[in-house]
TORRO-745323 format. One record per atom (N, C-alpha, C): x, y, z. Coordinates in steps of 0.001 Angstrom, whole numbers, padded with zeros to 6 digits, always signed. Example, Ala and Ser with C-alpha at 12.3 -4.5 7.8 and 13.67 -1.06 7.14 Angstrom:
% residues 2
+013190-005690+007800;+012300-004500+007800;+013200-003300+007800;+012850-002250+007080;+013670-001060+007140;+012900+000030+007870;
% end
This chain:
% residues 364
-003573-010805+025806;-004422-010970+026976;-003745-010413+028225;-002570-010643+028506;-001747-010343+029706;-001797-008498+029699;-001848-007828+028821;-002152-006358+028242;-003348-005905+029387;-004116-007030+029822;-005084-006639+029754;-005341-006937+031802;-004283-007386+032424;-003936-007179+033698;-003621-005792+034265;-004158-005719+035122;-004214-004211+035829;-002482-003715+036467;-002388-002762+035913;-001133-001799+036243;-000118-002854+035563;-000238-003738+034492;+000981-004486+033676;+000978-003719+031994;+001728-002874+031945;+001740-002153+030528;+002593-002558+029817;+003396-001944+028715;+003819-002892+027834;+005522-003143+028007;+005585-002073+028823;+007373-002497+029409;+007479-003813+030340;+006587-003434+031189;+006561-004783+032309;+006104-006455+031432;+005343-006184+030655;+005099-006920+029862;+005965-007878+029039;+006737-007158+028312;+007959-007173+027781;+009373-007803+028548;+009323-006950+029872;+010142-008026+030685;+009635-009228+031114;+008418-009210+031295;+007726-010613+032194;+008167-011767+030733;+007911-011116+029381;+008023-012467+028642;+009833-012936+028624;+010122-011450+028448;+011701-012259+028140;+012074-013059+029231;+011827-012750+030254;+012111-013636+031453;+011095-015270+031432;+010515-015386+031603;+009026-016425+031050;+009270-016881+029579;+009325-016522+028810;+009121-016761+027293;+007781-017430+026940;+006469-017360+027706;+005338-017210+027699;+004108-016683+028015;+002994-016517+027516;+001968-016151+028459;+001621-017329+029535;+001464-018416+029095;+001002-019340+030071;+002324-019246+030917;+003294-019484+031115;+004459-019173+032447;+004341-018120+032766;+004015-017050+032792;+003727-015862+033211;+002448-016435+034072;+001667-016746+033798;+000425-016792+034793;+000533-017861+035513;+001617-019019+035454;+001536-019985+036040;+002993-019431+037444;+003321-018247+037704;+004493-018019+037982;+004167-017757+039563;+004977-017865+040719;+004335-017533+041996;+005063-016021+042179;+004510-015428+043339;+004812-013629+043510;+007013-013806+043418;+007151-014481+043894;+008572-014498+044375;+009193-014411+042876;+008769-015528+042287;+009549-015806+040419;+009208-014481+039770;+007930-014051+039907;+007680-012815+038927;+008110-011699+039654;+008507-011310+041089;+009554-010408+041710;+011039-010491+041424;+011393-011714+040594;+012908-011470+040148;+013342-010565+039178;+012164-010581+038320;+011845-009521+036676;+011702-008031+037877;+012708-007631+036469;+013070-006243+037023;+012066-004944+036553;+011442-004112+037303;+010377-003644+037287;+009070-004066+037816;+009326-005140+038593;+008286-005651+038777;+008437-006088+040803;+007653-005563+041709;+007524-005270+042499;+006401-005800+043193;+006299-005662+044392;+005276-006921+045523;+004071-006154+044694;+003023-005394+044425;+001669-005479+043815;+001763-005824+042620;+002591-005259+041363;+002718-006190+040610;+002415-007439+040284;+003494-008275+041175;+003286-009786+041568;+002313-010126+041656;+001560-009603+042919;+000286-009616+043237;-001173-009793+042060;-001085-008424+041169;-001939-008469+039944;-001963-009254+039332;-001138-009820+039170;-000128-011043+037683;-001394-012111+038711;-000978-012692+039541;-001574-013374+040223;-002461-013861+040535;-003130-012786+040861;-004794-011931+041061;-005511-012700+040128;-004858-011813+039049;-005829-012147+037464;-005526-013873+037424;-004047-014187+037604;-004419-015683+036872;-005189-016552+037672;-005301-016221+038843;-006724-017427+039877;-007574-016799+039302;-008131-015678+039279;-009460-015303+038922;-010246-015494+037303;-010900-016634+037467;-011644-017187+036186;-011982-016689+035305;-013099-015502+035762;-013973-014424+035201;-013238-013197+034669;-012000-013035+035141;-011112-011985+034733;-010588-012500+034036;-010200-013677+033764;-009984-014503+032467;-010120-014794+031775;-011316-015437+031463;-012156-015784+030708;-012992-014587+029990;-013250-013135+030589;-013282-012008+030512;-012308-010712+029406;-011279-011378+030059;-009679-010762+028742;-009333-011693+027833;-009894-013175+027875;-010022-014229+026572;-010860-013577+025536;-012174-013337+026282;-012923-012918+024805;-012420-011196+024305;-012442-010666+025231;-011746-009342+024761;-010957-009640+023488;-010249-010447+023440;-008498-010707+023177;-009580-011004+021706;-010079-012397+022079;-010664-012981+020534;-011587-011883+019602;-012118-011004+020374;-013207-009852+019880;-012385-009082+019000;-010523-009060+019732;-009861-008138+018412;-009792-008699+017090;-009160-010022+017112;-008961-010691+016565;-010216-010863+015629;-011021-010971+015689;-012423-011462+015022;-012406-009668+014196;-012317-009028+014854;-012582-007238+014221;-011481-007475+012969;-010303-007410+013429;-008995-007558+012838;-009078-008702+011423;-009614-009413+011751;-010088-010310+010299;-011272-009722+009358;-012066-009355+009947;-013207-008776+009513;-012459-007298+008208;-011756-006562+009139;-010825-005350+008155;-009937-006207+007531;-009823-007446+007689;-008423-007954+006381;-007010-007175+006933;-006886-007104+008679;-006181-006820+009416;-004527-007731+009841;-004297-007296+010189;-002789-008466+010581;-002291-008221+012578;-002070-008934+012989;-001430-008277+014252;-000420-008533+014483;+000428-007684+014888;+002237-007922+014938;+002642-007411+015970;+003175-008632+016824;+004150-008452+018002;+005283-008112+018021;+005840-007576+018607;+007206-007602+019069;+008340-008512+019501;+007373-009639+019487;+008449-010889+019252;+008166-011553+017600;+007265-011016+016884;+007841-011712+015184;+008784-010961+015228;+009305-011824+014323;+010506-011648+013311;+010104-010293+011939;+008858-010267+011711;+008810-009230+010916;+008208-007779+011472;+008732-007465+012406;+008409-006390+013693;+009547-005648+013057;+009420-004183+012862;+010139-003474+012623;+011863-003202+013525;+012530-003626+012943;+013893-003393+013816;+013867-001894+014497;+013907-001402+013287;+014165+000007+014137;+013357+000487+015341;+012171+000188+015035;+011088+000494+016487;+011340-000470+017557;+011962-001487+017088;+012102-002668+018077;+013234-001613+019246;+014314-000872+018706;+015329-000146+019429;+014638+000929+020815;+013884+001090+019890;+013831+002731+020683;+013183+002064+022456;+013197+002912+023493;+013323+002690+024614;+011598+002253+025236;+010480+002692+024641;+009333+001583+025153;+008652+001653+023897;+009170+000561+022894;+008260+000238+021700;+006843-000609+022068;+005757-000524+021403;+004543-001095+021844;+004501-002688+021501;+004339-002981+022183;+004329-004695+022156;+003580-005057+020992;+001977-004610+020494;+001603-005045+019577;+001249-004015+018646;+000961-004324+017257;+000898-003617+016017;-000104-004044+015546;-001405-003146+015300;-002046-003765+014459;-002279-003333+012843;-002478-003774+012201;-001752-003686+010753;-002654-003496+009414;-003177-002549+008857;-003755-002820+007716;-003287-002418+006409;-003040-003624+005826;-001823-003185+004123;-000713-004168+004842;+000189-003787+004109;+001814-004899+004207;+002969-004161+005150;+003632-004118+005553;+004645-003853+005752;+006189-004694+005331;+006839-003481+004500;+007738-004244+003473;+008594-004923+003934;+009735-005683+003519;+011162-006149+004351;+011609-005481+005024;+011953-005369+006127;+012891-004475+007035;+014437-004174+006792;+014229-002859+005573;+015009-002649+005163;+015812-001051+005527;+015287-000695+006491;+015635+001099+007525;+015376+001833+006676;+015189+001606+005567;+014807+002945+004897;+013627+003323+005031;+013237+004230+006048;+011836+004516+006154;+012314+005905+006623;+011456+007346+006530;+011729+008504+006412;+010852+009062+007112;+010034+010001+008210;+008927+010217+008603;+008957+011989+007912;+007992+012561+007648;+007435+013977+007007;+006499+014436+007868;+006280+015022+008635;+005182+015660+009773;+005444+017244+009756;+004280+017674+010226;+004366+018860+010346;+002794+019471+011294;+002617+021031+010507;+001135+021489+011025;+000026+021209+010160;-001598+021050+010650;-002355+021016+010336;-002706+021920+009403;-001995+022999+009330;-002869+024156+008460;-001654+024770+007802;-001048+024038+006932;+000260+024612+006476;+000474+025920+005084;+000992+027078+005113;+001347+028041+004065;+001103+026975+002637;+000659+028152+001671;+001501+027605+000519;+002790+027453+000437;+004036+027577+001240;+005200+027788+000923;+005758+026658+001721;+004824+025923+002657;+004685+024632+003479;+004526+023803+002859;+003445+023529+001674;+002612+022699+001000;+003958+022512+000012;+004281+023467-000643;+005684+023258-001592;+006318+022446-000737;+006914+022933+000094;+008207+022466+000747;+007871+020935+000766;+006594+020500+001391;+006474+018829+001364;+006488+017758-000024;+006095+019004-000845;+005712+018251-002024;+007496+017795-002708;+008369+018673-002511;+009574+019249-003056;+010442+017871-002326;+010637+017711-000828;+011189+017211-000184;+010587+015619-000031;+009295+015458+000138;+008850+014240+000175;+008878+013396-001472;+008703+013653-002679;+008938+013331-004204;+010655+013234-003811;+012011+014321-003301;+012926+013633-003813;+012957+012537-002934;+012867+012369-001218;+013002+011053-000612;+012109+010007-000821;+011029+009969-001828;+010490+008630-002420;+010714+008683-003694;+011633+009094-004509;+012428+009064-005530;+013724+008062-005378;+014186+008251-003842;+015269+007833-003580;+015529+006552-002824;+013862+005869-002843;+014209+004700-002212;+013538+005195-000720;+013299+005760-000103;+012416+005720+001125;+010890+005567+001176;+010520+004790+001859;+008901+004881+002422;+009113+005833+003458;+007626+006420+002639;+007585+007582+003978;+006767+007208+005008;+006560+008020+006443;+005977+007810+007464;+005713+009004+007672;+004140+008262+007970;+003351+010661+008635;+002729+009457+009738;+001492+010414+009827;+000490+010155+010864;-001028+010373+010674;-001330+010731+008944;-002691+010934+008257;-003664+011894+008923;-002845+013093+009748;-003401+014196+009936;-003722+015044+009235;-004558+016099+009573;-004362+016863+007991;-003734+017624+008066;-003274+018000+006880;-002624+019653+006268;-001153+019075+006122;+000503+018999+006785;+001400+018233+005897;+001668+016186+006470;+000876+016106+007238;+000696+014537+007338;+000114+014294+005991;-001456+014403+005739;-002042+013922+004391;-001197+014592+003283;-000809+015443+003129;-000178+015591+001717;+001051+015126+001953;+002356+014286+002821;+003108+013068+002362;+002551+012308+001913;+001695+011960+002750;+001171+010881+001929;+000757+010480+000737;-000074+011884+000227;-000498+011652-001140;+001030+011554-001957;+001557+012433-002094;+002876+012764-002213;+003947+011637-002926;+003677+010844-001435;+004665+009175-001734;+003627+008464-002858;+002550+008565-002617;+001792+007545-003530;+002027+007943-004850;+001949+009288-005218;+002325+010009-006260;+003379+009338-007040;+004634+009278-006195;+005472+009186-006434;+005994+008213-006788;+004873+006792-006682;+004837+005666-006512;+005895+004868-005626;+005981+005618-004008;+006650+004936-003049;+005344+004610-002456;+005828+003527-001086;+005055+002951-000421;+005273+003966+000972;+004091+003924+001505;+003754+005271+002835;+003382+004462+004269;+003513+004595+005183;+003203+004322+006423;+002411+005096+006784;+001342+004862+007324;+000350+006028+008280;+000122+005390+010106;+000265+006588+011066;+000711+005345+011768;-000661+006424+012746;-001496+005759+013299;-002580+006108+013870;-002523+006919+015379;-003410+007229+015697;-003402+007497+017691;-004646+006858+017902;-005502+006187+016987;-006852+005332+017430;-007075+004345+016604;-007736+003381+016300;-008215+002308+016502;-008026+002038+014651;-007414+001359+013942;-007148+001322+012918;-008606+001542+011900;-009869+001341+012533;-010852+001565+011985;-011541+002890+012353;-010758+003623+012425;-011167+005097+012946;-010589+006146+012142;-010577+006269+011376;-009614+006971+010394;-010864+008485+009645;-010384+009401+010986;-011478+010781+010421;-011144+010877+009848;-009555+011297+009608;-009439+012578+008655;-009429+012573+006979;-009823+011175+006874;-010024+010648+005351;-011784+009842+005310;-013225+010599+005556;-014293+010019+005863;-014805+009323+004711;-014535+009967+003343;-014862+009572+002112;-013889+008750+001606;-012807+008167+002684;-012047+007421+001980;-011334+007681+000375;-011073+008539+000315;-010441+008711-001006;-008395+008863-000973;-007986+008602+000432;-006771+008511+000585;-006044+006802+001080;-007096+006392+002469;-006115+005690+003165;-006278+003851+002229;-007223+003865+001462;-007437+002658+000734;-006232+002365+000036;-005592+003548-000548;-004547+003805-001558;-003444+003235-000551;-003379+003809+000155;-002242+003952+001561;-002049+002030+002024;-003200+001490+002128;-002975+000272+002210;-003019-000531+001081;-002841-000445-000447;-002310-000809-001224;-001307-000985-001820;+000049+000091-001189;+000949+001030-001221;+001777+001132-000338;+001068+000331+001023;+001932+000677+002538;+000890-000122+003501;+001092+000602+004499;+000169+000338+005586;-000147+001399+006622;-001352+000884+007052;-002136+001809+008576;-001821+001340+009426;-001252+001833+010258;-001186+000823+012018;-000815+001404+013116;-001440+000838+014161;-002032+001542+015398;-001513+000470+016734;-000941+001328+017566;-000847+000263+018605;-002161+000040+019686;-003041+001060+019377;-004566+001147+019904;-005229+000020+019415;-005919-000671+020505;-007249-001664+019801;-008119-000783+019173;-008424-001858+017868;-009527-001636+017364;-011032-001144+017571;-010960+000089+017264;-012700+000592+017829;-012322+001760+018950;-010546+002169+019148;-010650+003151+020074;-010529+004241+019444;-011420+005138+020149;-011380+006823+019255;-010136+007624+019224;-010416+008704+018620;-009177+009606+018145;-009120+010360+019688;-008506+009625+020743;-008683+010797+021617;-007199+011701+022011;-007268+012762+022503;-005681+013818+022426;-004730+012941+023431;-005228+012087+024611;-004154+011852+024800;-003199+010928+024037;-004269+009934+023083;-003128+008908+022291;-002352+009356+021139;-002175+010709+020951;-001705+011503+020218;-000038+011749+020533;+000481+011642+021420;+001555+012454+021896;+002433+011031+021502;+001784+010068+022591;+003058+008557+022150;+002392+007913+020846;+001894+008247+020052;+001372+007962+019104;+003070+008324+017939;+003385+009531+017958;+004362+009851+017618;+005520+009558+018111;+005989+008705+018908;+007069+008139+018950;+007404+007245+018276;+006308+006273+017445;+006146+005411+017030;+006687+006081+015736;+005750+007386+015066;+006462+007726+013837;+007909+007790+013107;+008826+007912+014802;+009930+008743+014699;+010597+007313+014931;+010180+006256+015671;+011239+005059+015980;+011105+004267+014700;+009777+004163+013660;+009849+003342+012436;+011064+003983+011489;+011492+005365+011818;+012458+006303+010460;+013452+006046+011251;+014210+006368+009691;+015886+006289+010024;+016110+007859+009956;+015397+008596+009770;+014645+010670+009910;+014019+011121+010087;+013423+011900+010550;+012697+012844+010424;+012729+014138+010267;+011481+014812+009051;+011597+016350+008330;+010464+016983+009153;+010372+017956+009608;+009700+018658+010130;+009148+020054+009370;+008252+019909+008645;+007608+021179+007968;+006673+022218+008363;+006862+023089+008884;+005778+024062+009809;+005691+023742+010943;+005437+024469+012092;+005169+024080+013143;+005535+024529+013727;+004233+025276+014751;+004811+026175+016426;+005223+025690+017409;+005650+026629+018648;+005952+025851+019278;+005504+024553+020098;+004407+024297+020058;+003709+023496+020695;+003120+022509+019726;+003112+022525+018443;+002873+021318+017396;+003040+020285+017879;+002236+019333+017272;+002508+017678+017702;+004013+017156+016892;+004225+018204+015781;+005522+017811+015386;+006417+018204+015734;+006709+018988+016841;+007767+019063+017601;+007926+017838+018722;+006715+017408+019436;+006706+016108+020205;+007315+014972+019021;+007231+014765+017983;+007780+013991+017625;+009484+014101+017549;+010066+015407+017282;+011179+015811+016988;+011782+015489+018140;+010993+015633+019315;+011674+015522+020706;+011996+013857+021076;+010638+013262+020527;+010864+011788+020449;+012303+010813+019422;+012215+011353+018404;+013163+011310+017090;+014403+011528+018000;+015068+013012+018650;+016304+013059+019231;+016414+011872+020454;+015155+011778+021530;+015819+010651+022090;+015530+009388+021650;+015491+009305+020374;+015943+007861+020050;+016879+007820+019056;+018141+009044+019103;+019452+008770+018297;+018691+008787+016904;+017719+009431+016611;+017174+009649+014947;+017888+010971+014239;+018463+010951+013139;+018402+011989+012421;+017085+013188+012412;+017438+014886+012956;+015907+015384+012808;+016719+016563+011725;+015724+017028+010722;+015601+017783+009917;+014257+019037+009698;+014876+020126+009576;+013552+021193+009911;+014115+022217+008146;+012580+022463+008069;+012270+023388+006835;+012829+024909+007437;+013593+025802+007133;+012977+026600+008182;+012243+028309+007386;+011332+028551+008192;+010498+029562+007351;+010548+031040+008066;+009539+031683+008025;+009223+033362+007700;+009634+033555+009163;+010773+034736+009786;+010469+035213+011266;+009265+035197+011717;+007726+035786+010593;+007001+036264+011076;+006004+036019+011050;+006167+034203+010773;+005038+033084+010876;+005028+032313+012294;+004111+032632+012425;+003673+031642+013836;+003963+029890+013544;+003625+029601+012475;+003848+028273+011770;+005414+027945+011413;+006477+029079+011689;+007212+028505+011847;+008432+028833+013013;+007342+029047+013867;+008019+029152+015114;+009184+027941+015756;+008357+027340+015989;+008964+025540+015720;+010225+025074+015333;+009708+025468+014402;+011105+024730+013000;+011954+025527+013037;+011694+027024+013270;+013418+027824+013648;+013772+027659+014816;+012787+027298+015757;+013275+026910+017089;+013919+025938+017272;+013929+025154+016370;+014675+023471+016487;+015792+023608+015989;+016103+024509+014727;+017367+024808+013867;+018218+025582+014818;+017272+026729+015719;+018311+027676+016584;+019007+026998+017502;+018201+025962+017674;+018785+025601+019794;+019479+024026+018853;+019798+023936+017693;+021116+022970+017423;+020363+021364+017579;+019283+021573+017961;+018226+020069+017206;+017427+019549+016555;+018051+020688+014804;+017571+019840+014136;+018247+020325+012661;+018809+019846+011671;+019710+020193+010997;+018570+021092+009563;+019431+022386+009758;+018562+022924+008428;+018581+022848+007018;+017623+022463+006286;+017976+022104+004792;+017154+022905+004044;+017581+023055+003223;+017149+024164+002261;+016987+023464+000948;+016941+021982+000726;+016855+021543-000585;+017164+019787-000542;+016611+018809-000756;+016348+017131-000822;+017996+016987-000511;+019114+017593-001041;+019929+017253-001362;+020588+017225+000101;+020107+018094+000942;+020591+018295+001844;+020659+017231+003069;+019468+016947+002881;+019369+015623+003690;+019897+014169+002863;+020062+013810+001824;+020711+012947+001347;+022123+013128+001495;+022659+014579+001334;+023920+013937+001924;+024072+013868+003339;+023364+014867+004148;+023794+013784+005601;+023579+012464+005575;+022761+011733+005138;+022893+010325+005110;+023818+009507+004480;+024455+010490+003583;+025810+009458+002792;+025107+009024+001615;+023871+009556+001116;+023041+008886-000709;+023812+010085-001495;+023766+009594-002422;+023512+010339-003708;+022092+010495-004120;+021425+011829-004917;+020302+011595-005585;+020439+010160-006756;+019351+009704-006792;+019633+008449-007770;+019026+009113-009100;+018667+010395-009492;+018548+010752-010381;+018239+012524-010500;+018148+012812-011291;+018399+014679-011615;+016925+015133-010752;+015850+014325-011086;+014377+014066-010642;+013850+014355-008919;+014805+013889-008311;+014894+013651-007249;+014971+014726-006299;+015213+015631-006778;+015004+017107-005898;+014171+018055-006657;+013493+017684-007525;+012441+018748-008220;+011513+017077-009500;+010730+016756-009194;+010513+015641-010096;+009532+016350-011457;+009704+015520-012209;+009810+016184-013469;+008395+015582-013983;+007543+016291-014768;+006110+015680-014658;+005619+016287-016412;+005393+015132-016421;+005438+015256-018283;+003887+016299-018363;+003498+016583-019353;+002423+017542-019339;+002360+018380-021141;+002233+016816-021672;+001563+016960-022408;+000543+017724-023582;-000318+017862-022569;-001549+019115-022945;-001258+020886-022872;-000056+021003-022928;+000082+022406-023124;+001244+022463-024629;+000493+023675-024609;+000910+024366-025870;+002463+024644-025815;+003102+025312-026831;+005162+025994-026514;+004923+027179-025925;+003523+027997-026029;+003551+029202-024886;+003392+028559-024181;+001854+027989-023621;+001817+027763-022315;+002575+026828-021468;+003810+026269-022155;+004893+025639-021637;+005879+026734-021193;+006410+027941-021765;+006287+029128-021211;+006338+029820-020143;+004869+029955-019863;+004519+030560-019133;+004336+030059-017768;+004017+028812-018081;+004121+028000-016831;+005497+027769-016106;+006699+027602-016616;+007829+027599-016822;+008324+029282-015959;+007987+030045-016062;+007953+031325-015637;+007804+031415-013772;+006857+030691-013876;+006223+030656-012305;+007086+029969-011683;+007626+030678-009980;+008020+030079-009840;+007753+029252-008645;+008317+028654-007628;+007870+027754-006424;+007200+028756-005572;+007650+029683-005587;+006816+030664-004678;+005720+031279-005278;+004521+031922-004776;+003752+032548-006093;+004512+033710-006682;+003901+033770-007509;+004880+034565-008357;+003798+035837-008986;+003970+036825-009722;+003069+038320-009482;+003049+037892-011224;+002078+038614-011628;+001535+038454-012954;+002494+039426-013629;+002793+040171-013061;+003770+041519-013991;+005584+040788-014011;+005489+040030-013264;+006784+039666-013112;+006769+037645-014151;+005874+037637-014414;+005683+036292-015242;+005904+036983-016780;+005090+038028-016814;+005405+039028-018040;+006654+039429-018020;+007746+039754-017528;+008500+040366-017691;+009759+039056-017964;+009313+038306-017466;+010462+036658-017732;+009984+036095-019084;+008643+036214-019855;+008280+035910-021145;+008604+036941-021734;+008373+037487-021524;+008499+038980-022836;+007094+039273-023419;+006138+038750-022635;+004717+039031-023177;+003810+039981-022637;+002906+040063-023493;+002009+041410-022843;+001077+040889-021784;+001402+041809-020617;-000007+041108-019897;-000826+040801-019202;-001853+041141-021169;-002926+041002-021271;-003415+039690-022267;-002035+039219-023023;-001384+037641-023485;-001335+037142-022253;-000842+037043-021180;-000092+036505-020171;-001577+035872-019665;-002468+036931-019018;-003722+036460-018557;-004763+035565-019320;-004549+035580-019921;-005419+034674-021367;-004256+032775-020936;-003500+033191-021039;-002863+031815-021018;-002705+031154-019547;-002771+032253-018731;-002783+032048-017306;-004538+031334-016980;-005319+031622-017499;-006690+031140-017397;-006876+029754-017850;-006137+029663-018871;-005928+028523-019522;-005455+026973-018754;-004387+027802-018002;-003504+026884-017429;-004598+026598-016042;-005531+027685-015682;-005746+027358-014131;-006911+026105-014714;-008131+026329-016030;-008693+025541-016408;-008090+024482-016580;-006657+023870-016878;-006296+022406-017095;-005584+021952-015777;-006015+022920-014516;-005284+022461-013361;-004133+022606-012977;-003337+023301-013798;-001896+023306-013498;-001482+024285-012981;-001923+025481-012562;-001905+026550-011800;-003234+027070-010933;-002895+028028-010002;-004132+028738-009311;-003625+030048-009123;-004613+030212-009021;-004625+031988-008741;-004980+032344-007310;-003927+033343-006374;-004038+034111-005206;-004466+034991-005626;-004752+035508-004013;-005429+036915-004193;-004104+038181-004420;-004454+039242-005273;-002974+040158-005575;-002320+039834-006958;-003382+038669-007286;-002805+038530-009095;-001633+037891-008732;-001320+037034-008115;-000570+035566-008182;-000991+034793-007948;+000388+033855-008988;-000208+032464-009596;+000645+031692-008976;+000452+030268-008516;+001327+029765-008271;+000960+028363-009235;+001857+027333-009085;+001637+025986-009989;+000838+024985-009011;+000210+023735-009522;-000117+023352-008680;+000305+021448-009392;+000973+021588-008152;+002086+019990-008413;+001510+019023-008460;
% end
């Protein structure tokens, strides 16, 4: 309710309680007591004030307050302050964490292992690898991941971790019941079975650009990292990278083609020395001091059954990059006009696709 006093946001907020250790002492406080709290200044005082004589402004941000609450039950919601005890430590650190959380799915023990994966909306095939490659070994290894359920490499961590059977964080810029970029729901249900959605936005507020920017600080203060996959200079995942360094986070960048615009970004972060370059899962596990906890963990290994000892083969041939049909032939020893017959095969059981130029790549 106090959220909901004019020009009191969530820093001032934050001091008014530690000082107070209530809402009701907070409103019961005169201008002089609430001028001792630091940040807080003669209109300030004043507002705090304002609002608590005034009935209707009260009684006004009461029902507001209960209207979340009533929404928030209705989604099978949770709300989490910054004074529980099960409030994320690590976000608790960083320099203006949001006072409240609202929550749909679990959030596990607060155990730092949490990892964030962000990137661009419209990522290469050689992007799409890279997440699939890097996000499977760090939820192999014991991390929940954290995106932001954007599309292009936000939604595919995510799928990614679920895959992988880790638990995922999706962390919003609107209203936990606002969730475009999944309309048919065929992702974030999973996501809160698995993890959780959560938004420091009330419920029912839209996706708008400005809650986008500190939206991502949040990504970067829940990880004990962040990987950065694609991204120009002006990506929302560089605002996070920028957020991640000032909060003493580990940052990590993919880095790609001179002569991709998509990865303008990510060599820009590796060049100017903020953000460490990895070229493989392993790389970032050992800056952290892990071991892989298994061989799996930097390439995961996916049983597959339904193919034949050629088309085990041939598939086998292809490699992370697409790969040219004459050059899949030339690693089998087959003709091909064999090669294409089994290559059809494979795209019918899903396990490959075909580019344009007669490459194939796999599809993970």
């Amino acid at each position: 309710m106090l959220l909901q006093i004019p020009n009191v946001g969530a820093a001032r907020l934050r001091a008014l309680i530690s000082v107070f250790h209530s809402p009701e002492r907070v409103l019961a406080s005169s201008p002089s007591e609430l001028m001792r709290v630091e940040g807080v200044g003669d209109s300030i005082a004043s507002s705090v004030v304002s609002f608590a004589k005034n009935k209707t402004a009260l009684q006004l941000a009461e029902t507001k307050a209960n209207h979340q609450l009533d929404l928030a039950e209705k989604l099978g919601a949770t709300l989490l302050t910054i004074w529980d005890d099960t409030y994320p430590t690590l976000l608790k650190q960083i320099y203006d964490p949001p006072v409240c959380l609202f929550v749909r799915g679990s959030l596990a023990p607060d155990t730092h292992n949490r990892f964030a994966v962000v990137g661009t909306r419209y990522p290469t095939e050689y992007g799409k690898n890279a997440v699939k490659k890097f996000t499977a070994a760090l939820a192999q290894n014991g991390f929940e991941i954290v995106s932001g359920l954007a599309y292009g490499v936000d939604t595919a961590a995510h799928h990614v971790a679920l895959e992988s059977g880790a638990r995922t964080i999706a962390v919003l810029g609107c209203g936990i019941d606002k969730i475009y970029t999944d309309p048919k729901a065929k992702l974030y249900p999973r996501i809160m079975e698995q993890g959780a959605i959560l938004s420091e936005e009330w419920i029912g507020t839209e996706p708008i650009a400005d809650n986008f920017p500190k939206r991502n600080r949040i990504i970067s203060g829940l990880s004990k990292g962040v990987l950065i996959v694609e991204s120009d200079f002006k990506g929302g995942a560089l605002i996070t990278a920028n957020y991640a360094i000032e909060q003493n986070r580990d940052v990590f960048a993919v880095p790609g083609s001179i002569f991709s615009h998509k990865s303008n970004g990510t060599n820009a972060l590796i060049r100017d020395s903020k953000a460490k370059l990895v070229l493989s899962p392993e790389d970032i596990l050992s800056e952290l001091k892990l071991s892989p906890t298994n061989k799996a963990a930097a390439a995961p290994v996916i049983a597959r059954p339904d193919l034949s000892d050629t088309e085990s083969i041939v598939y086998d041939a292809i490699n992370d990059e697409p790969t040219h049909i004459d050059a899949i032939a030339d690693s089998t020893g087959l003709e091909v006009s064999d090669v294409l017959v089994i290559l059809f095969e494979l795209e019918f059981k899903a396990h490959v696709r075909q580019l344009p130029g007669k490459f194939f790549q796999k599809v993970i």
